[in-house]
N, C-alpha and C positions, 0 to 999 in steps of 0.2 A: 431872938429868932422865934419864929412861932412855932410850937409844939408838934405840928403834922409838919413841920419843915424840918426839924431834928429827926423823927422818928423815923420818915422818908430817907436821910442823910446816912442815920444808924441801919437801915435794914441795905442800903447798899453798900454800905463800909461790912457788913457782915459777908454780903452774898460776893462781895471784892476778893474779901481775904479766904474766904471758906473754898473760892473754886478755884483761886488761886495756890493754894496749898496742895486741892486734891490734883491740880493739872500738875504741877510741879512733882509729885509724887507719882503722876502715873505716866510721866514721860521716862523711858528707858535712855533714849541718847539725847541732846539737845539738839539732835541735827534733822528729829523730827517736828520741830515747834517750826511754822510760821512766823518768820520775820521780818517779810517784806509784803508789800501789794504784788512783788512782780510774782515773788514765791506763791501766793495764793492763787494769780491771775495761773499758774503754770499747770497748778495743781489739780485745777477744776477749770470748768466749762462756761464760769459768770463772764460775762463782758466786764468790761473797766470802770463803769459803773456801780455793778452788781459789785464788784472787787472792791472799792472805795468804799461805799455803805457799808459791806460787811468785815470791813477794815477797823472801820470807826468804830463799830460796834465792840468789836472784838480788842481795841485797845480802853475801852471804856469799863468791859467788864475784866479785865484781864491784863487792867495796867501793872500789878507786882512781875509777873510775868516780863512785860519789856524792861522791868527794869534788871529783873535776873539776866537777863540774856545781853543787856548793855553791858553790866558788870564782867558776862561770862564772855564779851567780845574784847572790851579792853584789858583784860589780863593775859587774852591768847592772841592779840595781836601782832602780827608776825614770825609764829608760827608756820613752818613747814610741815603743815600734819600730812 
């Protein structure tokens, strides 16, 4: 692989894991996190559109994020909270 194709690769595996950590640590419940387009689409004012893009975005920088919160859905599944 070419050298500015690693370094590129490394400064997002950094900026993944570093906002990933701080967002995981600065969430109080998990039932503040966005987990769906509808939940975003509810929450603000973007069209469905607007929702999608900054959907995609928002799983691209902040995929450890979906994965905590998959883990944190199949363990409480069925659940009467």
């Amino acid at each position: 692989m070419n050298d500015t194709l690693q370094w590129i690769l490394l400064l997002w595996l950094i900026t993944v894991i570093a906002t990933s950590v701080c967002t995981i640590f600065s969430i109080n419940k998990l039932d503040n996190f966005v987990s769906t387009p509808k939940d975003l689409y509810d929450t603000t004012n973007f069209n469905w559109l607007g929702v999608m893009l900054l959907y995609i975005l928002y799983v691209l920088i902040f995929p450890l994020m979906f994965i905590f919160k998959f883990i944190y859905w199949i363990f409480h599944a069925g659940r009467g909270d």
